[in-house]
C-alpha positions in Angstrom: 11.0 7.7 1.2 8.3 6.0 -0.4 9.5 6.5 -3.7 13.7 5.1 -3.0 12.1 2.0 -1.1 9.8 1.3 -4.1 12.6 1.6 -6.4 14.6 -0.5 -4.1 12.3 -3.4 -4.0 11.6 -3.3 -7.6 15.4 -3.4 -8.1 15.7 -6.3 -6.2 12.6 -8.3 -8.1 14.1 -7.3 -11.5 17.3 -8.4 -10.3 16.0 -12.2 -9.0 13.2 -12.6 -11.8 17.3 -12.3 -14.2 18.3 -14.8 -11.7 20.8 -12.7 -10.4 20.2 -12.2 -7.0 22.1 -14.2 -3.9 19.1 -15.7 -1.8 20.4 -14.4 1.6 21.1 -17.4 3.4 19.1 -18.0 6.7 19.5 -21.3 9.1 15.5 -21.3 8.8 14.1 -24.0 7.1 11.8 -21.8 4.6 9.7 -22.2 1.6 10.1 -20.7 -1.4 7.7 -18.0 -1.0 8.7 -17.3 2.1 12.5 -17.0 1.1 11.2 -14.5 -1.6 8.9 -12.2 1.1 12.7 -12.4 3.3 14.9 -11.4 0.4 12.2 -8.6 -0.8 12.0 -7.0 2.8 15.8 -7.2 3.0 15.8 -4.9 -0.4 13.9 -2.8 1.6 10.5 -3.9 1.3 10.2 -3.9 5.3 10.9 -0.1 5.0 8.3 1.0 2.2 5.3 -0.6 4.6 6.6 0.9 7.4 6.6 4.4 5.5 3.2 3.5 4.0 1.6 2.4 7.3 2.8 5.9 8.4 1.2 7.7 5.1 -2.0 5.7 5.9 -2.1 6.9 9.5 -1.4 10.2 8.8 -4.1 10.5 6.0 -6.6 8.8 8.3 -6.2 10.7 11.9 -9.1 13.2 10.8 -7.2 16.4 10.1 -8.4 17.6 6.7 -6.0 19.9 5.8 -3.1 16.8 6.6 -4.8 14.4 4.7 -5.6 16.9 1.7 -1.9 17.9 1.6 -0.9 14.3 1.8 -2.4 13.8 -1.2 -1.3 16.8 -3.0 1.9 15.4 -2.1 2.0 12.0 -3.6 0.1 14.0 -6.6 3.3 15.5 -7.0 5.6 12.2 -6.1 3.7 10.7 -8.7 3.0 8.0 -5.9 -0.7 6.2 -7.1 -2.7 5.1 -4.0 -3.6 2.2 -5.3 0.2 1.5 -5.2 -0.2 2.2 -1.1 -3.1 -0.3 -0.8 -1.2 -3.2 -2.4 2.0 -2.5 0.3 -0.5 -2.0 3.0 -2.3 -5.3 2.1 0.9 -7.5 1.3 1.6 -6.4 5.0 -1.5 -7.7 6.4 -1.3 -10.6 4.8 2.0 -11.5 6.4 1.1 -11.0 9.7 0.2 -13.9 11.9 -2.9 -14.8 14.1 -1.0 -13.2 17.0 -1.3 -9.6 15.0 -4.8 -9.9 14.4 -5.8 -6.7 16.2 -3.1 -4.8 14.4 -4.1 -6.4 11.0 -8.1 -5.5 12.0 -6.9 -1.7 12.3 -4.8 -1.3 9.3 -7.3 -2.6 7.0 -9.6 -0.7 8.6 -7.4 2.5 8.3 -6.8 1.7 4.3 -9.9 1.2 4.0 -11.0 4.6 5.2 -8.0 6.8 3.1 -9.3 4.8 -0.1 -12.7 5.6 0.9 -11.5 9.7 1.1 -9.2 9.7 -1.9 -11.4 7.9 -4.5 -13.0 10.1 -7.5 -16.0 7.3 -7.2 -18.0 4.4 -5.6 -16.7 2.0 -8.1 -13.0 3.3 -7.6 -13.6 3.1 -3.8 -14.7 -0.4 -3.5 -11.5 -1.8 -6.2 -9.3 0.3 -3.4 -11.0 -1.5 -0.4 -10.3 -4.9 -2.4 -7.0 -3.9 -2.7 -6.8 -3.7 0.8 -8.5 -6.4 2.2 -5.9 -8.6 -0.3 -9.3 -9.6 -2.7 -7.6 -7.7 -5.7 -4.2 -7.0 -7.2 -5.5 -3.0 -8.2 -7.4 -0.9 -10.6 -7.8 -2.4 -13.9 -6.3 -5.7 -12.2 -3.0 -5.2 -12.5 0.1 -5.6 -10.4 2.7 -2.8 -9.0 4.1 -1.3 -11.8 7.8 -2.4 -12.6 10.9 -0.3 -13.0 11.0 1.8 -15.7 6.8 2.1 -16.1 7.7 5.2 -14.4 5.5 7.8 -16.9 2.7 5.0 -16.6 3.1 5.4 -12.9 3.1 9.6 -13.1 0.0 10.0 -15.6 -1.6 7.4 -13.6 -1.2 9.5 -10.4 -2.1 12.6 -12.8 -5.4 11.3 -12.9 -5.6 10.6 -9.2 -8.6 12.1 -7.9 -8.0 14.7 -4.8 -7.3 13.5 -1.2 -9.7 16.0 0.3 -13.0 14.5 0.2 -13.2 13.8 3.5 -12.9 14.5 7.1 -13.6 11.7 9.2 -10.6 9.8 10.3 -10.0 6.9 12.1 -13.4 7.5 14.1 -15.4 7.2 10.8 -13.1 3.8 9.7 -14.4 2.6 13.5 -18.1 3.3 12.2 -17.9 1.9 8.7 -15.8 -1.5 10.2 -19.4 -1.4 12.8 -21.9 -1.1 10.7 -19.8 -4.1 8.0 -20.0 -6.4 11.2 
């Protein structure tokens, strides 16, 4: 799912960056950036973080053997995890003050699944920044677009293993502690 909702949204910004999308038309008096973030989760974007809040979850509940074969799986998908950090933290960000629990946890939980599927400290901490919405991704740069779709599969070729760790959403509790 992760995959079709990616390709969706990417679609969708190809599509307006031609200048050939129809904003969709909304009695709300909005700002341009706001209209963009509505159109986007209309193409599906709503979708893809509700999948990759899933996927985070999953990886972070403290079954090693789930989290290992989620990884193994977007291995395979060709899905890079950076690529999850940047949905999870463009989710965060929208959320208001009213969500601030919810937004607490989920960085919390992405913080932890980067923390387990990164090949270094280095790697770790430029996943954590992706997170926390202080970084676009490794290297810097943005979500791939369409059609960077080798780029995007040799990336995730030389995406280190998901089984590093064990902890789950206990240890992302003790690391968020000992940060406070």
């Amino acid at each position: 799912m992760h995959e079709e909702f990616t390709r969706s949204v990417k679609r969708a910004d190809e599509l307006r960056s031609a200048g050939q999308v129809q904003s969709i038309d909304r009695d709300l008096e909005v700002d341009d950036e706001e209209q963009l973030y509505l159109d986007r989760c209309d193409a599906g974007l709503f979708t893809l973080q509700q999948v990759d809040i899933i996927i985070v979850r999953l990886a972070s509940m403290g079954n090693r053997q789930a989290t290992e074969e989620i990884g193994k799986l977007l291995n395979i998908k060709g899905v890079p995890v950076v690529e999850i950090c940047q949905i999870l933290s463009e989710y965060c960000s929208h959320l208001d003050d009213s969500a601030a629990e919810e937004r607490k946890q989920l960085q919390k939980l992405g913080i932890s699944m980067a923390k387990r599927c990164a090949s270094d400290d280095e790697e770790a901490k430029e996943l954590e920044m992706v997170v926390l919405g202080t970084s676009n991704g490794i290297k810097g740069g943005p979500l791939p677009q369409a059609g960077e779709d080798d780029a995007t599969k040799a990336q995730a070729d030389d995406a280190p293993d998901w089984g590093q760790g064990s902890d789950g959403e206990e240890a992302a509790d003790e690391e968020a502690q000992a940060s406070d």
